[in-house]
N, C-alpha and C positions, 0 to 999 in steps of 0.2 A: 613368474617365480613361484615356485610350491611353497606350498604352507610347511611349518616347522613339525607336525604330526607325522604328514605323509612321508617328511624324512624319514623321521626315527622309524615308522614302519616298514619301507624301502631296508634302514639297515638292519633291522630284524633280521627283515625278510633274507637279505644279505647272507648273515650268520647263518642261518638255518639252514641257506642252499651249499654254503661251502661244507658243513658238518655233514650233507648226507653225497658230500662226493667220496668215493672209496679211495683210498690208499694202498700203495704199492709196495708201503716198507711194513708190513705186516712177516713177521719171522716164519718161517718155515713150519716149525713146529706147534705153530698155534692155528687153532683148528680156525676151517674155514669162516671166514662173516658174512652175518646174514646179507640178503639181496639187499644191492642198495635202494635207499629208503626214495618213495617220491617225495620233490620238492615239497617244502610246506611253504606254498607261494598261491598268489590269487590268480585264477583261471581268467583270461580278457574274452570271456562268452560272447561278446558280437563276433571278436575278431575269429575267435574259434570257429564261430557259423560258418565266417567267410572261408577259413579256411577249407575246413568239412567239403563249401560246396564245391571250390576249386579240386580238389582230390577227385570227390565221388563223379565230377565230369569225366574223368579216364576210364577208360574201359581199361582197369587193371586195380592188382591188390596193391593198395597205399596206407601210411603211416606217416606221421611224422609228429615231433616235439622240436618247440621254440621257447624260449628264455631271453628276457631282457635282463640282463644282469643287474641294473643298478636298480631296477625296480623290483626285482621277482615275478616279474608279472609271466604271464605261463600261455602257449595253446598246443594242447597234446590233442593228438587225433589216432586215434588206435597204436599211440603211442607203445602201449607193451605188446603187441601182437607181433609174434618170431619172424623176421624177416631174412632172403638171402643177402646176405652183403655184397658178393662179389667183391670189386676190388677195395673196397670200402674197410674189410680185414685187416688189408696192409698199416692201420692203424695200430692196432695194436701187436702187431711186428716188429714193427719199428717202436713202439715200446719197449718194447723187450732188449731190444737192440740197445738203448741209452742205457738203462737199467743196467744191462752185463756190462756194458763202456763204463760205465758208472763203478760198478763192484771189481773193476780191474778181471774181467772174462773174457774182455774183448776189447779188441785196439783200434780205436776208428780209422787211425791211419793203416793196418793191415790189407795187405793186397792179397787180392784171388784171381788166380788166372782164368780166364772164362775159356772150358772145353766146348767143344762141339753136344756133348752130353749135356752141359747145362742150358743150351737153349732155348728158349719157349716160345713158344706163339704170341698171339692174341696182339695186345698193347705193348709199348715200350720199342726204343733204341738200340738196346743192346743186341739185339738178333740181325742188324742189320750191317753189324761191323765182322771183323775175321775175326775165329777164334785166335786165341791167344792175348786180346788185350788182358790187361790187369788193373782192374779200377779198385780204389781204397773202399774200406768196407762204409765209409763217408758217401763216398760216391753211390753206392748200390744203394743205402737208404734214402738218398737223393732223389734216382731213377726211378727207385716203387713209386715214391711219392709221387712226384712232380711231372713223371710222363708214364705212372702207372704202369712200369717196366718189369712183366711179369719173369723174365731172366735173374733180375736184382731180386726179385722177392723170394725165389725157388734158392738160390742163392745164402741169402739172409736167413732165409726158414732152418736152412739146410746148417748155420752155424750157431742158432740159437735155441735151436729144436723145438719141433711145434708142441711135442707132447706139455714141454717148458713153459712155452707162452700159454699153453691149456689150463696148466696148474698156477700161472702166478694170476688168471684171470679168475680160478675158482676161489684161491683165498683172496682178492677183490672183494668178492660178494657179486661178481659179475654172474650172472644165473644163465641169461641165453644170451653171451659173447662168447665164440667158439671159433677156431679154425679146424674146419673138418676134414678138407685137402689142401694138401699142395698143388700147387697150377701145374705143377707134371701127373699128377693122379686125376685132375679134375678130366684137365683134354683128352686121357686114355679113354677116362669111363666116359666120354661124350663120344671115343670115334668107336669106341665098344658099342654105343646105343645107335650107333649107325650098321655096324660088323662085328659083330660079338668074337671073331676070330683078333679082333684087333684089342683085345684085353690083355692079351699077353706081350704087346710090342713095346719096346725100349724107348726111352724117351728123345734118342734123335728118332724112330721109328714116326712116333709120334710129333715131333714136330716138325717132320717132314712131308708130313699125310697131307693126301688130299681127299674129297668125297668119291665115296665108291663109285664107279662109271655108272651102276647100274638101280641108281637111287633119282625118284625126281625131285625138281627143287622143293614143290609143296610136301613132299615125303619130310625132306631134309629139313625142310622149319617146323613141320608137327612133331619131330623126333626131338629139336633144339625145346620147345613147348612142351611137351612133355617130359622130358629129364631136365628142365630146371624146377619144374612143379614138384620135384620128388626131393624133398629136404634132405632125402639121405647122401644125394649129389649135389648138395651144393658145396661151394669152396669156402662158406663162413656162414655163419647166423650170430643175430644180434637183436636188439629193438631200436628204435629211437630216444628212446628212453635211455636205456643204455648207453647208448652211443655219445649221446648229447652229457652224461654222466661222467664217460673218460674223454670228455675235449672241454671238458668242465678242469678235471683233473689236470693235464697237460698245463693250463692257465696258470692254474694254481701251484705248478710244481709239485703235486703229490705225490706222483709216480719218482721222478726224478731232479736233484738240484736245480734249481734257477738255468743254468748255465745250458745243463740240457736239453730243458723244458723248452728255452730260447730257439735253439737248435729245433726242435721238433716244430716248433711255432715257424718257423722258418722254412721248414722242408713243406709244410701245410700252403703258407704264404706263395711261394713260387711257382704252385699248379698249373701245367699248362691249359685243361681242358676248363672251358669260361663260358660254355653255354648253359652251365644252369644255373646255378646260385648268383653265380656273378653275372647273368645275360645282359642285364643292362645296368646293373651298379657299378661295374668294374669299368663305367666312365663317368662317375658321378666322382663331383670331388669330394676330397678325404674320406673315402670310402675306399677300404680294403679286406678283400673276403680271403681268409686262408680254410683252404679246402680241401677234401679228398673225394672223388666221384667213384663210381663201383656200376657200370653194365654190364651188361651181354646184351648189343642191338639187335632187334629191335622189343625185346622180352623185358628187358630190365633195367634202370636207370635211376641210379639214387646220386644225390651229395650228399654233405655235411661239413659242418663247419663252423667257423667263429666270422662275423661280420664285424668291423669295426667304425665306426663312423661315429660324427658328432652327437653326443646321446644317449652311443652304444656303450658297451658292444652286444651281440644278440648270438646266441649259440643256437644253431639249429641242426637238426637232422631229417632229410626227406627220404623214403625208399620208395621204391615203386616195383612188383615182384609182376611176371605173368601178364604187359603189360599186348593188348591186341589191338590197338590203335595206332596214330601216326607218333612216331618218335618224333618228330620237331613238337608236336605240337606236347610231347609229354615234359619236353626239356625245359621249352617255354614258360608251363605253367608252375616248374619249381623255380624259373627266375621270377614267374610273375608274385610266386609266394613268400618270395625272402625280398622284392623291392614293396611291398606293400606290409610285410611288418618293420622295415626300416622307415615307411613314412608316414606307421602311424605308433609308432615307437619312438617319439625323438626324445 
C-alpha cells in the first residue's frame, strides 16, 4: 500500500497533466493557444535508460512518450522530434469527424456511395468490395480505424476538409500535428517518384498502377527511402509528445462529449493490427490496448495508444520513421516496450 504523501502527489501530478491537455471547444475567433505545455510529471530515468536502449538498437529514427496516468510518472525519448505519422493521422480525422457529429455538420448515420474514383490502395477492405456499396459515415470512421482503411479516410477527409482539421488542430496549440496529404495525393507523388509522367494521373489512374516494367526492385525501395525521408511527402507529421497529448484529450472528453469520446475510444479498442503494442499483452488478462498503428513496410512502423490494465492505465506513443532493418524485429521491440512499462508500472 502507498503511503498517504505519494497520493496526494500522484493527484497533483494528476491535475497538472489534465490542464496541460489542449481543448477542442476553443471558439473560432479566439486566437490560436500556445503549444501544449509538457507534463509537469517526474521522468522514471532507469526506466527511460531502458527505453532509450531498446529504440537506439534499430537501425531507424525513433521517438516515443509513455504516461502512467495515476501516477504521472513519465519516459519521453525524443519525444518532441517531428515525426511522419503515416496512418497514425487518421486520429485526428476522426476527431474532426465526432466534433462536426457533434456541432450537427454531420450525421453519423449518412451514407456515401463508394465510386470507383474513391478507391485507394495501401490498407483497408473497402477496395476489395464492388463499387456502389454505401457504408454510413459510422462505418467509414470504423474502417480508418480498425482496418486502417485508407478508402474510408479519403472519404472522411473529403467531408470534413483537411484544410478543417488543420485549423481546429492549430487553435489546439497542436504545433507539429498536421495532415499534409490525402492518401489520393500521397500514392500520386509516390508513383510520380517512380515516373514523373505519372503526376498528372487520376486517382483511379492511381490506384490502379503498378511499377513501371522498366524499374528494379532495389531501384523501387531506394526511391520508397527516399521520398518518405522528404517531410514535404509525407501524409501527416506529429511528435509523440503530441500524439500522447490528444489520446490524453479523447479520455478526458475534451475534444468531444462523453458519448463521443466513448465512440472514439471504441473505434481505438477494436484495431485489427496486434503486432505491436499489443504483441504479447493482448493475451494477458485484463489487459486491453486501444490503438492506432501508422506504416509503410518495411520503412516505417509506429502505434499509439492507451493500455489499460490493473494499475493502469499507460498512454503511449512509439514512431519509428526510415527504419533499414528487419520489420519483425522492429514491431517486436514496440511490443517489447509497452509489455515492460506495464510490468514495471503496476
Amino acid at each position: 500500500m502507498r503511503a498517504f504523501p505519494v497520493l496526494r502527489l500522484a493527484c497533483v501530478a494528476g491535475l497538472l497533466l489534465l490542464a496541460s491537455v489542449p481543448t477542442l471547444r476553443a471558439q473560432p475567433q479566439v486566437a490560436p493557444a500556445a503549444p501544449p505545455a509538457p507534463p509537469v510529471a517526474p521522468v522514471d530515468s532507469a526506466l527511460q535508460s531502458e527505453m532509450l536502449r531498446l529504440l537506439d538498437a534499430l537501425p531507424a529514427q525513433s521517438s516515443m512518450h509513455a504516461l502512467h496516468v495515476p501516477s504521472g510518472r513519465t519516459v519521453a525519448v525524443r519525444a518532441d522530434q517531428l515525426m511522419s505519422t503515416m496512418s497514425v493521422i487518421k486520429i485526428p480525422i476522426m476527431v474532426q469527424a465526432y466534433r462536426d457529429a457533434e456541432a450537427g455538420r454531420l450525421r453519423l448515420d449518412e451514407r456515401h456511395t463508394i465510386r470507383e474514383e474513391d478507391l485507394r490502395g495501401g490498407s483497408g477492405l473497402l477496395q476489395r468490395f464492388a463499387v456502389g456499396l454505401a457504408p454510413t459515415m459510422r462505418d467509414l470512421i470504423d474502417q480508418m480505424i480498425i482496418t486502417s482503411d485508407n478508402t474510408a479516410t479519403d472519404m472522411i477527409l473529403a467531408r470534413v476538409g483537411k484544410d478543417r482539421v488543420n485549423a481546429s488542430l492549430q487553435a489546439l496549440g497542436f504545433r507539429d500535428t498536421r495532415v499534409i496529404h490525402t492518401i489520393g495525393d500521397f500514392f500520386r507523388l509516390l508513383q510520380a517518384a517512380y515516373d514523373p509522367q505519372r503526376a498528372s494521373w487520376s486517382d483511379v489512374q492511381v490506384f490502379r498502377a503498378r511499377p513501371p516494367a522498366d524499374i528494379s526492385v532495389a531501384t523501387m525501395t531506394e526511391t520508397r527511402y527516399r521520398f518518405t525521408a522528404d517531410a514535404a511527402m509525407w501524409l501527416g507529421s506529429t511528435t509523440a509528445r503530441e500524439m500522447n497529448a490528444m489520446l490524453r484529450g479523447i479520455m478526458t472528453a475534451s475534444y468531444a462529449n462523453r458519448e463521443h469520446s466513448d465512440a472514439m475510444l471504441r473505434h481505438l479498442r477494436g484495431q485489427f493490427y496486434n503486432s505491436r503494442l499489443p504483441a504479447t499483452l493482448r493475451y494477458a488478462s485484463g489487459v486491453t490496448v486501444s490503438h492506432k498503428t501508422g506504416d509503410f513496410p518495411p520503412i516505417s512502423g509506429s502505434d499509439v495508444g492507451i493500455i489499460d490494465y490493473p494499475g493502469g492505465p499507460i498512454v503511449i506513443s512509439v514512431f519509428t520513421n526510415s527504419n533499414r532493418g528487419d520489420f519483425a524485429v522492429l514491431e517486436a521491440t514496440i511490443g517489447r516496450i509497452a509489455a515492460r512499462l506495464v510490468e514495471v508500472w503496476k
